[in-house]
C-alpha positions as protocol buffer text, in pm:
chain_id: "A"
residue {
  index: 1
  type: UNK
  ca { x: 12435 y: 9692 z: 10457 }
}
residue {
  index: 2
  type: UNK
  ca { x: 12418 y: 9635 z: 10095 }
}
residue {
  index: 3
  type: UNK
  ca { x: 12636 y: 9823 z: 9814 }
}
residue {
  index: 4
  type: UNK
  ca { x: 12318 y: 10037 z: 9676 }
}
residue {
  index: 5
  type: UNK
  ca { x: 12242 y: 10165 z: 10065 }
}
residue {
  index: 6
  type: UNK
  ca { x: 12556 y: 10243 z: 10131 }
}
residue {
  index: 7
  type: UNK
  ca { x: 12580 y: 10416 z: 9771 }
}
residue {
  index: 8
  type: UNK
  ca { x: 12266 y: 10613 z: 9869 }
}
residue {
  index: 9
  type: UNK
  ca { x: 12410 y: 10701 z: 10210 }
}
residue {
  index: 10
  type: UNK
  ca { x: 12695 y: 10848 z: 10029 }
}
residue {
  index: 11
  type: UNK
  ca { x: 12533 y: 11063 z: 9781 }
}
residue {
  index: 12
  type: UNK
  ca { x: 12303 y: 11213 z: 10089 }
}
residue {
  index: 13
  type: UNK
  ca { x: 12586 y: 11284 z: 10270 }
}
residue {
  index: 14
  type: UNK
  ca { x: 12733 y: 11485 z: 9946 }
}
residue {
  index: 15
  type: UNK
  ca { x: 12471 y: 11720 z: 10007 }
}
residue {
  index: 16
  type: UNK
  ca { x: 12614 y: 11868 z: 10350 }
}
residue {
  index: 17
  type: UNK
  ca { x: 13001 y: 11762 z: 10321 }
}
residue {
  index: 18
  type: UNK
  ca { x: 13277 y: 11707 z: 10069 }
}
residue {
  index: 19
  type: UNK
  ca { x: 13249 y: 11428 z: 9836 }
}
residue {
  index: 20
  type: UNK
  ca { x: 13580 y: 11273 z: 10014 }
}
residue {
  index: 21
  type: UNK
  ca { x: 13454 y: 11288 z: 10364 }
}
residue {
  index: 22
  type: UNK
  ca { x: 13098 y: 11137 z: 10195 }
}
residue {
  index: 23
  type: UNK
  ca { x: 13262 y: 10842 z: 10066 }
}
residue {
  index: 24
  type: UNK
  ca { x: 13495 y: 10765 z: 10351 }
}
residue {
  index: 25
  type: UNK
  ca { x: 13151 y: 10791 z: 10614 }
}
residue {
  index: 26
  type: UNK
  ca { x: 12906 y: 10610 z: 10407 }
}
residue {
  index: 27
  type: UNK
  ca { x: 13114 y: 10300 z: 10447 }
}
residue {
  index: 28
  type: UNK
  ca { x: 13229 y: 10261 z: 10834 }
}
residue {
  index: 29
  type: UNK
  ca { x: 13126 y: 10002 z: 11000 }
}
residue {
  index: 30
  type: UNK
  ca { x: 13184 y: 9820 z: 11338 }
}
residue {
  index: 31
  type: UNK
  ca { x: 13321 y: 10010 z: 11618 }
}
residue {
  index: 32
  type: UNK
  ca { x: 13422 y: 10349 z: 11436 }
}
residue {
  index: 33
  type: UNK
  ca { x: 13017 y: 10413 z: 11305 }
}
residue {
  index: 34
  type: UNK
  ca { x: 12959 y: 10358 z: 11666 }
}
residue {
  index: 35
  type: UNK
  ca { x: 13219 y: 10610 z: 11771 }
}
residue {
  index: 36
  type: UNK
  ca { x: 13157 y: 10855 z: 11482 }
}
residue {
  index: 37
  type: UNK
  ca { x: 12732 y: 10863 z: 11588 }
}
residue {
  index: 38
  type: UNK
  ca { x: 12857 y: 10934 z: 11949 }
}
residue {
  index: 39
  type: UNK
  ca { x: 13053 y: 11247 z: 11826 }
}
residue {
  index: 40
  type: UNK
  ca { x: 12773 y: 11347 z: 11600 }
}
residue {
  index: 41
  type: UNK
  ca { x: 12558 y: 11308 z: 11907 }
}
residue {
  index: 42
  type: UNK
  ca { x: 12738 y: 11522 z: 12118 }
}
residue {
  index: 43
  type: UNK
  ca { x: 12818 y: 11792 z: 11881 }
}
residue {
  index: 44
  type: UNK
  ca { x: 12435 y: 11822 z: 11811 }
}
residue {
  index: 45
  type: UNK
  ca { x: 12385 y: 11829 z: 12192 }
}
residue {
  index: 46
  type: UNK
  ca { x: 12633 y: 12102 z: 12210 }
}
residue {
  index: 47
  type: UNK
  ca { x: 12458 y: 12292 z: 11978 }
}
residue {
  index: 48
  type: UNK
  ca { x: 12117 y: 12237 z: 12088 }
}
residue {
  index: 49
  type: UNK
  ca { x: 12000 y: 12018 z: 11788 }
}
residue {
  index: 50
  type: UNK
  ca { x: 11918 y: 11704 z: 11937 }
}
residue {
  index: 51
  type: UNK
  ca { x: 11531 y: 11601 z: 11773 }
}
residue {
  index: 52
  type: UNK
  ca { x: 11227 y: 11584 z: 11984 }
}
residue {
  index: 53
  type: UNK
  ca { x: 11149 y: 11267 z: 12135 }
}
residue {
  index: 54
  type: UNK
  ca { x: 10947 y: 11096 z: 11951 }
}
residue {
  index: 55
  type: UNK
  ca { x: 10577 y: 11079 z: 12144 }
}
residue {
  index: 56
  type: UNK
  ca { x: 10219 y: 10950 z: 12009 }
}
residue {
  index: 57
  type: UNK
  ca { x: 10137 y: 11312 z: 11967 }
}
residue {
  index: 58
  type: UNK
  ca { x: 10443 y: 11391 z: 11744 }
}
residue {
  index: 59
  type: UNK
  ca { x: 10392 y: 11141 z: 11512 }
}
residue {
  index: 60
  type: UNK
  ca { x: 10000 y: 11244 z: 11536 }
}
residue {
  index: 61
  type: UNK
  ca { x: 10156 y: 11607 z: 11447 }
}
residue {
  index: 62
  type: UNK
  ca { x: 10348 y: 11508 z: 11158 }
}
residue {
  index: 63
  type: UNK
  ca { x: 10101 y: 11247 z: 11001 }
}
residue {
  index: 64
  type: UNK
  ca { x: 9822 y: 11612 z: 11000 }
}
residue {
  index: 65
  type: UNK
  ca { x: 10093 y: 11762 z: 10852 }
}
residue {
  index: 66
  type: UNK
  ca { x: 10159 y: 11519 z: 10561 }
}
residue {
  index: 67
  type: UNK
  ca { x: 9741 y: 11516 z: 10476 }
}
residue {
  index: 68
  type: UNK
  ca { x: 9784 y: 11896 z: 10488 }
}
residue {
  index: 69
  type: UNK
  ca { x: 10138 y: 11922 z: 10249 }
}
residue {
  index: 70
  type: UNK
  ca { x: 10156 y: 12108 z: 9934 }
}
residue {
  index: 71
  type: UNK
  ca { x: 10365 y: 11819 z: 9764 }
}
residue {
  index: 72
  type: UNK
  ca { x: 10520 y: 11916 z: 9462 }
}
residue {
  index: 73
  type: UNK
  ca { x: 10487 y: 11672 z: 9103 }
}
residue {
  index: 74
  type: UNK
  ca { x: 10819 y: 11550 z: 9163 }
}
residue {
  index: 75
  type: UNK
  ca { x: 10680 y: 11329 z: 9478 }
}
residue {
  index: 76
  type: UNK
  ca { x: 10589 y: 10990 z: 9334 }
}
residue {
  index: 77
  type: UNK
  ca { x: 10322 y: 10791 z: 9528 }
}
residue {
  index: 78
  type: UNK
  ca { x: 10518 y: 10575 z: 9666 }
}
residue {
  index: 79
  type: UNK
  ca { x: 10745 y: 10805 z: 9868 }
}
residue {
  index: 80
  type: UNK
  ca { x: 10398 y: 10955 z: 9990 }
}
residue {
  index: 81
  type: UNK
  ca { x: 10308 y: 10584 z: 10063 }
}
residue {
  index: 82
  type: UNK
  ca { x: 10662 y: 10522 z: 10221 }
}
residue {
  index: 83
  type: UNK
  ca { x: 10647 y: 10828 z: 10420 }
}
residue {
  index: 84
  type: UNK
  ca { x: 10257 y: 10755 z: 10573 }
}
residue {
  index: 85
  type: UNK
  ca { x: 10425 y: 10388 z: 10630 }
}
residue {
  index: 86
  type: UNK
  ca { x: 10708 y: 10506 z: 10829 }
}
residue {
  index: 87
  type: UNK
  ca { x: 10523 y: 10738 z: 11042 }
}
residue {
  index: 88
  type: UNK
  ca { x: 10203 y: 10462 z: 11107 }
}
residue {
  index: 89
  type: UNK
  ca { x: 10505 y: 10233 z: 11198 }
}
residue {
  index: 90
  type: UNK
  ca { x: 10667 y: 10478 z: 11440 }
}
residue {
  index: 91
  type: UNK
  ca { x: 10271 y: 10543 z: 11607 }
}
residue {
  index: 92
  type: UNK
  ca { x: 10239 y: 10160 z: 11605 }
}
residue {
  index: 93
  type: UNK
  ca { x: 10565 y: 10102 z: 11814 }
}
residue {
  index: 94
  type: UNK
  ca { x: 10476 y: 10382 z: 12083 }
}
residue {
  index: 95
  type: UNK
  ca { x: 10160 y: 10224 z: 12138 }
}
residue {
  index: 96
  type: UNK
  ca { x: 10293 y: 9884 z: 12160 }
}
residue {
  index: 97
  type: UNK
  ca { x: 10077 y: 9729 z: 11838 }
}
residue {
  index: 98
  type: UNK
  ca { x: 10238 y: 9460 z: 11579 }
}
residue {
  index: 99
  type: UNK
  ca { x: 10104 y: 9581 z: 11248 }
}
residue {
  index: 100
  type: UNK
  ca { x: 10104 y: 9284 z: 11025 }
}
């Protein structure tokens, strides 16, 4: 991962924990990211907040939902574009096509 991802990792994760904790997550690698995402998995599990699985008619779902959003000026049109691209992406890999 470069520097700027992990430097954008680290200023989401400022959001929900200390700016310590942010810095010292944003940059594991290896084994301990492996062991910290099983922890975060099961403490999510505990708590019942494990996401949906992701099915054709999810992504269906959330694609109406974008065309129906109130987005705010501060949305540029790329992050619109980026967020219609990851969800066509997603739809694409549950029905098995290669977009080009």
């Amino acid at each position: 991962m470069s520097q700027t991802q992990n430097e954008a990792i680290e200023k989401s994760l400022q959001k929900v924990i200390s700016k310590e904790a942010a810095n010292e997550l944003a940059w594991k690698t290896g084994t301990e990211l492996i062991e910290l995402h099983r922890n975060i998995y099961e403490q999510m599990a505990i708590q019942s907040l494990l996401p949906e699985e992701i099915t054709v008619k999810s992504v269906l779902k959330e694609l109406y939902e974008l065309t129906e959003a109130d987005f705010s000026k501060e949305l540029l049109l790329s992050d619109l574009q980026d967020l219609m691209f990851q969800k066509v992406d997603m739809l694409a890999g549950l029905l098995g096509i290669e977009l080009e």
